[in-house]
Residue frames as a rotation matrix with the C-alpha (Angstrom) as fourth column:
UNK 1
-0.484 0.494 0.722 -85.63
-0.838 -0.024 -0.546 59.78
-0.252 -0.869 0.425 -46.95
UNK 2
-0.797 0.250 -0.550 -87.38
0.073 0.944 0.323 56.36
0.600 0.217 -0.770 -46.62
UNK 3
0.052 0.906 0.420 -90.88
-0.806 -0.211 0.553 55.94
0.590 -0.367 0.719 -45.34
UNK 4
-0.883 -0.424 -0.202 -90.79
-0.319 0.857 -0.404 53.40
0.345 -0.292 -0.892 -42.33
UNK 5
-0.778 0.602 -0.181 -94.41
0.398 0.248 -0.883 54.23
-0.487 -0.759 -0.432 -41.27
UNK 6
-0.745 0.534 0.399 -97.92
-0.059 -0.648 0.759 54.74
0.664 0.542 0.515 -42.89
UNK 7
-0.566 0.631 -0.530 -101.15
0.822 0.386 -0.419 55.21
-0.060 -0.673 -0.737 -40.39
UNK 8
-0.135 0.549 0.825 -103.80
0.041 -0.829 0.558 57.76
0.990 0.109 0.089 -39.47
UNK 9
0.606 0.195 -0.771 -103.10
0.732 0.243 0.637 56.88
0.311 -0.950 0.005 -36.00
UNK 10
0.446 -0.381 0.810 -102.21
0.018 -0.901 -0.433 60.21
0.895 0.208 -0.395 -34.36
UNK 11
0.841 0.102 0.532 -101.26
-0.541 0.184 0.820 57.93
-0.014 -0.978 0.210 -31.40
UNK 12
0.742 -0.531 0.410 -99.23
0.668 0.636 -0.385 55.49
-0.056 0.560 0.827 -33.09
UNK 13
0.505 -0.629 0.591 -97.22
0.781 0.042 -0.623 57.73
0.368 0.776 0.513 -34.90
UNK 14
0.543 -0.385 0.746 -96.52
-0.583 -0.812 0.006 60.53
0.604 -0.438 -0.665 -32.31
UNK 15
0.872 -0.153 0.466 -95.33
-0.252 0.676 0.693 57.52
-0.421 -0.721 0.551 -30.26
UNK 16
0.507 -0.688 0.519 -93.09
0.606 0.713 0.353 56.16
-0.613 0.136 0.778 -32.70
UNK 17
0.786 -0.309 0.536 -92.02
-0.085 -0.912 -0.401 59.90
0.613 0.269 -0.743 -33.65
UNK 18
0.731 -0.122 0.671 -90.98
-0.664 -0.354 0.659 60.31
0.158 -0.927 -0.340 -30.51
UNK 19
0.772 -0.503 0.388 -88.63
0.340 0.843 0.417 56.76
-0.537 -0.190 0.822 -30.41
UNK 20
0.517 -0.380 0.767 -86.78
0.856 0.215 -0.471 57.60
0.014 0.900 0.436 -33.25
UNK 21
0.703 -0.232 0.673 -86.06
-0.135 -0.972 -0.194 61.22
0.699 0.045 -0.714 -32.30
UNK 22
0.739 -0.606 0.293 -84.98
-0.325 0.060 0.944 59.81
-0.590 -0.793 -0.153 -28.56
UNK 23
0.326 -0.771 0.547 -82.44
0.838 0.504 0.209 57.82
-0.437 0.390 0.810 -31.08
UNK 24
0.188 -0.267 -0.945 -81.83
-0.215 -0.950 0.226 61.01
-0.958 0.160 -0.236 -32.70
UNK 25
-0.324 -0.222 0.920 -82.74
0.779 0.489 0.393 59.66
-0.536 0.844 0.015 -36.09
UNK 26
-0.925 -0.369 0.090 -84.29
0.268 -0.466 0.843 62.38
-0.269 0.804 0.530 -37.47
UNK 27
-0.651 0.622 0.434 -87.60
0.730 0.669 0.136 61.51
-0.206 0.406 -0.890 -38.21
UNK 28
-0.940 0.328 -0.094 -90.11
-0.339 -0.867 0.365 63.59
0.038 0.375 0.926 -40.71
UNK 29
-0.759 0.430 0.489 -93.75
0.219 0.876 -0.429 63.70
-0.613 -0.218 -0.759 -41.22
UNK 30
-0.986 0.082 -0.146 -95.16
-0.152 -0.069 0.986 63.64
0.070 0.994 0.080 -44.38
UNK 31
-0.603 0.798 0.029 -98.98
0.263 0.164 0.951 64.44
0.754 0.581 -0.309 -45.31
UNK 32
-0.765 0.302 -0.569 -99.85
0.456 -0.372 -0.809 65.80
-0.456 -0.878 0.147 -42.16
UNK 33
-0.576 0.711 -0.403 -101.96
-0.446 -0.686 -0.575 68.72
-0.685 -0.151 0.713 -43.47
UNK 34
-0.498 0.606 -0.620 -103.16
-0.553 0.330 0.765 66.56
0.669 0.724 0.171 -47.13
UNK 35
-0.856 0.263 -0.444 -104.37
0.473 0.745 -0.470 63.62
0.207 -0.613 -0.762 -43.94
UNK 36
-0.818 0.207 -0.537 -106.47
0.242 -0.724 -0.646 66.60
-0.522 -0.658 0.542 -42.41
UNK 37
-0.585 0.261 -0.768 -107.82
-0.739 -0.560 0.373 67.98
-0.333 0.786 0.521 -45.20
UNK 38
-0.834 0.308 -0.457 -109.43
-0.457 0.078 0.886 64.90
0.309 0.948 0.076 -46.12
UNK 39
0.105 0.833 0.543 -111.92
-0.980 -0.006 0.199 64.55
0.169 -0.553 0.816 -42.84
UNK 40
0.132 0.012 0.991 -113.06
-0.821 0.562 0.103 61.51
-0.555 -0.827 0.084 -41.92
UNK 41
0.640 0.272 -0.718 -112.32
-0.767 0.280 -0.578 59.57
0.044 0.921 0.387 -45.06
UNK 42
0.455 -0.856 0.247 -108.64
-0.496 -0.012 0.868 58.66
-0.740 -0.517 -0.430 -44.04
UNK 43
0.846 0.295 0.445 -107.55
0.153 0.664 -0.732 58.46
-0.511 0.687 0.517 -47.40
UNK 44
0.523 -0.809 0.269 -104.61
0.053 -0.284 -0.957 59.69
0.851 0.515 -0.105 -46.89
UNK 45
0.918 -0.052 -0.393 -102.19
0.342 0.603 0.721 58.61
0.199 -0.796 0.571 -44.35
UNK 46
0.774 -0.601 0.200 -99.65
-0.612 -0.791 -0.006 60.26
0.162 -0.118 -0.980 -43.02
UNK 47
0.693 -0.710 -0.125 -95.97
0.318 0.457 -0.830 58.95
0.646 0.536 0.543 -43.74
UNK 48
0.620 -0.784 0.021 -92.90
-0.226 -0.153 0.962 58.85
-0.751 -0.601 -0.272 -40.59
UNK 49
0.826 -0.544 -0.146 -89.91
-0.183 -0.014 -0.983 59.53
0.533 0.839 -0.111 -42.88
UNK 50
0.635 -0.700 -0.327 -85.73
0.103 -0.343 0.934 58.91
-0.766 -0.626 -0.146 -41.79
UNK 51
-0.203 -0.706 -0.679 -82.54
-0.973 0.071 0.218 59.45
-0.105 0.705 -0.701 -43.90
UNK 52
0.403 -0.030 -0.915 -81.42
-0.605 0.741 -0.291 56.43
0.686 0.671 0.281 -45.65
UNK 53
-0.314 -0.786 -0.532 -78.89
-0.082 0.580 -0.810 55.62
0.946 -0.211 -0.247 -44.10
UNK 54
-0.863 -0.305 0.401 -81.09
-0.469 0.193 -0.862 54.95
0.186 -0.933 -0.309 -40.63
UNK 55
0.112 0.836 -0.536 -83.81
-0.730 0.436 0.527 53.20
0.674 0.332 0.659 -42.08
UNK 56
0.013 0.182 -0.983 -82.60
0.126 0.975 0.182 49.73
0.992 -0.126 -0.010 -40.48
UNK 57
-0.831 -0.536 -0.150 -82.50
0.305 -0.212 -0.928 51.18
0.465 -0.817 0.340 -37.21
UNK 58
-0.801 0.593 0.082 -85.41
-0.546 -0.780 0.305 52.54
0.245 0.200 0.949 -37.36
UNK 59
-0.008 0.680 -0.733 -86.87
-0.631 0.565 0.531 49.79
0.776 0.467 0.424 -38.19
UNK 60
-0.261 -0.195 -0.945 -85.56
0.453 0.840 -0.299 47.63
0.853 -0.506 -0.131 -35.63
UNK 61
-0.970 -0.005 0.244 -86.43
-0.172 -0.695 -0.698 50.53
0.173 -0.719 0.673 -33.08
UNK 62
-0.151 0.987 0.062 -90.09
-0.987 -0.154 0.035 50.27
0.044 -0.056 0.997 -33.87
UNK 63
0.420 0.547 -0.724 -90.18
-0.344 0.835 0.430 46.26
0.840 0.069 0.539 -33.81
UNK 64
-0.727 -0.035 -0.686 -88.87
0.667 0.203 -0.717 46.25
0.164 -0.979 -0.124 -30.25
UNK 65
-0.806 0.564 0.179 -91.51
-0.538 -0.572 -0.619 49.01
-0.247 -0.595 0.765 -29.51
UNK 66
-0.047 0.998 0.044 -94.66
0.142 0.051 -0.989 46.99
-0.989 -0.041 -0.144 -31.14
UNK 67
0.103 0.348 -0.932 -94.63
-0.461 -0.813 -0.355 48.38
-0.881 0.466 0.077 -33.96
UNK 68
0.166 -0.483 0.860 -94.78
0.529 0.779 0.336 47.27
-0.832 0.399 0.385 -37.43
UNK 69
0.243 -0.778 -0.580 -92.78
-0.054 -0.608 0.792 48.81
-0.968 -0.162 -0.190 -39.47
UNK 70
0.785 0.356 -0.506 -92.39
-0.573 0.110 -0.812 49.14
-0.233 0.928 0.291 -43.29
C-alpha cells in the first residue's frame, strides 16, 4: 500500500475516498481512530492508502479532481 493522501480534512478525504473507489482502486484509511483520539490537536492525520500498483492513477485521479496528491 502507498499513502497518496495525508489531511484531517474529513471533507477532503471522504471526497477523494470516494474518486478512487468510483475507479475501483481500492482505497484504505489509515489512522482514523489514532486522528480522533487526539481531539483538537490534529496531530495526527489520517492517511488514504492504494495498492502499489495504482498509486499513479491515483494520483493522477486526484490532480484532475483538485487535489494534491502525495
Amino acid at each position: 500500500m502507498i499513502e497518496i493522501l495525508r489531511t484531517n480534512d474529513a471533507v477532503m478525504l471522504s471526497f477523494a475516498e470516494s474518486l478512487l473507489r468510483e475507479a475501483e482502486l481500492d482505497p484504505v484509511i489509515m489512522d482514523t481512530h489514532a486522528s480522533v483520539l487526539d481531539g483538537s490537536v490534529l496531530a495526527i492525520q489520517r492517511r488514504l492508502m492504494v495498492p502499489d500498483d495504482a498509486a499513479d492513477e491515483a494520483r493522477q485521479i486526484l490532480k484532475d479532481a483538485g487535489l494534491n496528491p502525495k
